[in-house]
MIDREN-17192 format. One record per residue: x, y, z of N, C-alpha, C in turn; residue in one letter. Coordinates in steps of 0.02 Angstrom, whole numbers, padded with zeros to 5 digits, always signed. Layout:
N
XYZXYZXYZA/...
This chain:
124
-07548+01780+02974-07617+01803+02967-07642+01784+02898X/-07703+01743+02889-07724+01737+02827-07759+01788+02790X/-07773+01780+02721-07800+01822+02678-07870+01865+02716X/-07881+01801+02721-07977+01811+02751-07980+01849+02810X/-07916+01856+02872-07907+01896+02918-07891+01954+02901X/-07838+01958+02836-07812+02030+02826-07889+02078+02801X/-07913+02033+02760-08004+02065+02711-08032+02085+02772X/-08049+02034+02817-08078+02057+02877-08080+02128+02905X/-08014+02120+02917-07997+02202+02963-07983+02254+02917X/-07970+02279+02830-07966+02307+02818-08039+02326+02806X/-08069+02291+02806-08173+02314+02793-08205+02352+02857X/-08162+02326+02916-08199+02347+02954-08167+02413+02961X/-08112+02442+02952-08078+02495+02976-08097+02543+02911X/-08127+02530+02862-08157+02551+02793-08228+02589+02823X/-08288+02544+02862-08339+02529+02892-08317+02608+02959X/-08285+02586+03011-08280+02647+03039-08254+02720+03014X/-08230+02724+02978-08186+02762+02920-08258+02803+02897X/-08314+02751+02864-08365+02808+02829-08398+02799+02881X/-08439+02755+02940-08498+02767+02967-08508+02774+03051X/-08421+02777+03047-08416+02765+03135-08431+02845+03168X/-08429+02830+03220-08450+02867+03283-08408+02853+03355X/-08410+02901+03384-08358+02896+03460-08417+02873+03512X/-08408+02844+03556-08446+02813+03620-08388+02813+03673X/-08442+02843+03733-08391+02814+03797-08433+02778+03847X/-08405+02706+03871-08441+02663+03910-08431+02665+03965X/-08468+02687+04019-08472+02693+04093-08482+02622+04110X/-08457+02596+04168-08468+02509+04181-08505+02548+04255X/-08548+02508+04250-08600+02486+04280-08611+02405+04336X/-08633+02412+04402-08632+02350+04430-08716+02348+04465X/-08724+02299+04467-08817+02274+04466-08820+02207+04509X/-08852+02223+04583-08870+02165+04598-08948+02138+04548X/-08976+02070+04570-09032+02048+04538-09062+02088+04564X/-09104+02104+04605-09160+02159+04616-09125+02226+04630X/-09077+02254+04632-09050+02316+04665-09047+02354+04596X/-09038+02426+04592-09031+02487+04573-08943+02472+04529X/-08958+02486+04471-08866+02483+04453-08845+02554+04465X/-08756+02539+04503-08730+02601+04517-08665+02604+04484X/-08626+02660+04496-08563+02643+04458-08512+02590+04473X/-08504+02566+04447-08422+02497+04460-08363+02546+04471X/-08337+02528+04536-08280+02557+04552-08216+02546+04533X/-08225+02472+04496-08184+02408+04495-08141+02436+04430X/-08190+02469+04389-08176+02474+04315-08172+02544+04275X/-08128+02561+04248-08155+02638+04235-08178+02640+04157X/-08176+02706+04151-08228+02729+04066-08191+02688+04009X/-08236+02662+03975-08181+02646+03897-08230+02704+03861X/-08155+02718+03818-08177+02775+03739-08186+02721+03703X/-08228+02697+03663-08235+02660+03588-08217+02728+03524X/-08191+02711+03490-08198+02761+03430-08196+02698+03378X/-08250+02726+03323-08256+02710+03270-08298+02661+03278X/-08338+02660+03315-08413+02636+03345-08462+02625+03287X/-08516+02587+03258-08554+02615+03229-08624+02586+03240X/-08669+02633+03261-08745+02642+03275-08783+02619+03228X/-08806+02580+03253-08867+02532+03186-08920+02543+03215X/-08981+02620+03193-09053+02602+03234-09089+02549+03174X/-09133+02509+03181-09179+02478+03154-09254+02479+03194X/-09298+02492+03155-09370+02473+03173-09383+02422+03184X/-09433+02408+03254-09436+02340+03293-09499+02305+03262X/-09525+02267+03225-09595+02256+03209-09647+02203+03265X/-09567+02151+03286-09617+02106+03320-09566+02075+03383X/-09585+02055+03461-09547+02042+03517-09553+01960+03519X/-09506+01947+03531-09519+01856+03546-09527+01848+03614X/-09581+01830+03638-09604+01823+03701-09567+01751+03741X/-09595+01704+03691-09564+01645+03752-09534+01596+03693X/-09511+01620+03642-09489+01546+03614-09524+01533+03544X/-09599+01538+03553-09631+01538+03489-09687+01575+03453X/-09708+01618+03533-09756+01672+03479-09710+01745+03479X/-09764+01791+03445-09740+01871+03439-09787+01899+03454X/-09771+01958+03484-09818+02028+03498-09797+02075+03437X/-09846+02101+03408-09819+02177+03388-09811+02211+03419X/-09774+02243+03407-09721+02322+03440-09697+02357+03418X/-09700+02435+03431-09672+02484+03389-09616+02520+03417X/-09574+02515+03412-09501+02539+03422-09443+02537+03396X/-09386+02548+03422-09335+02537+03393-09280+02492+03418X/-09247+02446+03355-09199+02407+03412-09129+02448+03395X/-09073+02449+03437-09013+02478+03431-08941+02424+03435X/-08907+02420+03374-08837+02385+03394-08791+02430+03386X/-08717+02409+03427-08672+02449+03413-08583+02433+03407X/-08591+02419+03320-08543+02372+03315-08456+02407+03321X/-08424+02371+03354-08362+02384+03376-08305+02363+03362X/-08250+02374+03330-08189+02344+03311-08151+02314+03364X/-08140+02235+03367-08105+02222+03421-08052+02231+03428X/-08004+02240+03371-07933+02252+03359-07924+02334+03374X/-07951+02378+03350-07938+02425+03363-07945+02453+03451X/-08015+02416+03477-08036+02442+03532-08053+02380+03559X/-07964+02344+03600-07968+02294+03645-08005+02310+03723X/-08013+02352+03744-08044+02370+03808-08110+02340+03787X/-08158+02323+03757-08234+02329+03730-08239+02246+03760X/-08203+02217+03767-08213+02147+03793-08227+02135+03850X/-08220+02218+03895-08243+02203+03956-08299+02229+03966X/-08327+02226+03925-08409+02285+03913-08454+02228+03936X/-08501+02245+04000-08541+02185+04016-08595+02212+04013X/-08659+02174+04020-08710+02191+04028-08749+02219+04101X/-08786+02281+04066-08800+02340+04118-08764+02398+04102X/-08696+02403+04062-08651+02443+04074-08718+02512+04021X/-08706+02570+04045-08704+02628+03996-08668+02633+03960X/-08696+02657+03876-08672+02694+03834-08691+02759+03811X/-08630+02786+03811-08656+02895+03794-08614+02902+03734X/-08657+02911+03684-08644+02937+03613-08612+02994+03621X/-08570+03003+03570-08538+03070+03544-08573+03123+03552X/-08676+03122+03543-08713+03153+03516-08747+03160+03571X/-08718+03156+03638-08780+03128+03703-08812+03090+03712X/-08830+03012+03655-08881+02995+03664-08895+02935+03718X/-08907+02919+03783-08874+02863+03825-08905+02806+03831X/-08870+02723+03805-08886+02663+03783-08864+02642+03854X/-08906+02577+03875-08897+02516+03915-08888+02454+03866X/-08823+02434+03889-08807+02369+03854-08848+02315+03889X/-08878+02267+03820-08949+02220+03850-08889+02161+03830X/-08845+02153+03783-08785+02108+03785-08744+02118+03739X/-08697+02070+03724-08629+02069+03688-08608+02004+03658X/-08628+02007+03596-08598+01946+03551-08542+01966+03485X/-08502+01920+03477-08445+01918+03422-08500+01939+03362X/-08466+01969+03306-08499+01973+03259-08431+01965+03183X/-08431+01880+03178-08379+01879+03127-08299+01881+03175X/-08245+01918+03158-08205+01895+03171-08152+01965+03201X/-08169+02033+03185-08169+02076+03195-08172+02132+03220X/-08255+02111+03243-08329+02153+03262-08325+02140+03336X/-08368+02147+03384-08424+02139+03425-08474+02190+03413X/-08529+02157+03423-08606+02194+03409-08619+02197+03511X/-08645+02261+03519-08669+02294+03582-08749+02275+03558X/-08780+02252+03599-08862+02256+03605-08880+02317+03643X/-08904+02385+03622-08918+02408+03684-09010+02418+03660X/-09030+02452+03746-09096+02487+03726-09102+02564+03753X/-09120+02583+03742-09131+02666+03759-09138+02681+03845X/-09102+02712+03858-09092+02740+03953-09138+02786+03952X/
């Protein structure tokens, strides 16, 4: 394991340590036009040491090159992959329920660095 891997994961386990939070992810299955219901296929993951990024939304990218203003909030929710290997099967549609009640729809899931995955969600 190199230096830059060991820095890696001790920041992030630093990172959940002061700002994390517990989540549990219900999986979810969605035809294109149908109602999402529960996935039978898959059961709950616990994430611990989760951490909730709200940010204020100022502007939506519509098609590529203009913006609307908009007032809301966007939500990520970054996740240790080492600690919490189940999170790789987190797809889009799935629910997320905060520690605190609060319940997220994952809009997607990208790597973040080498460590991380970042959850896109928006408010259920």
């Amino acid at each position: 394991m190199s230096i830059f891997d060991r820095l890696d994961r001790m920041a992030s386990a630093t990172i959940d340590r002061t700002f994390g939070a517990a989540a549990t992810c219900i999986p979810m299955r969605a035809t294109p036009n149908g109602r999402p219901s529960r996935d039978p296929e898959r059961g709950e993951i616990l994430i611990k040491g989760a951490v909730l990024d709200e940010m204020p939304k100022a502007f939506v990218d519509i098609d590529g090159r203009t913006t609307a203003p908009v007032s809301g909030m966007s939500y990520e929710l970054s996740v240790d992959r080492h600690r919490n290997p189940e999170v790789a099967q987190i797809r889009q549609k799935d629910k997320i329920v905060m520690d605190d009640a609060r319940l997220f729809t994952v809009d997607s899931v990208r790597p973040d660095g080498k460590a991380r995955i970042v959850l896109v969600l928006s408010r259920s």
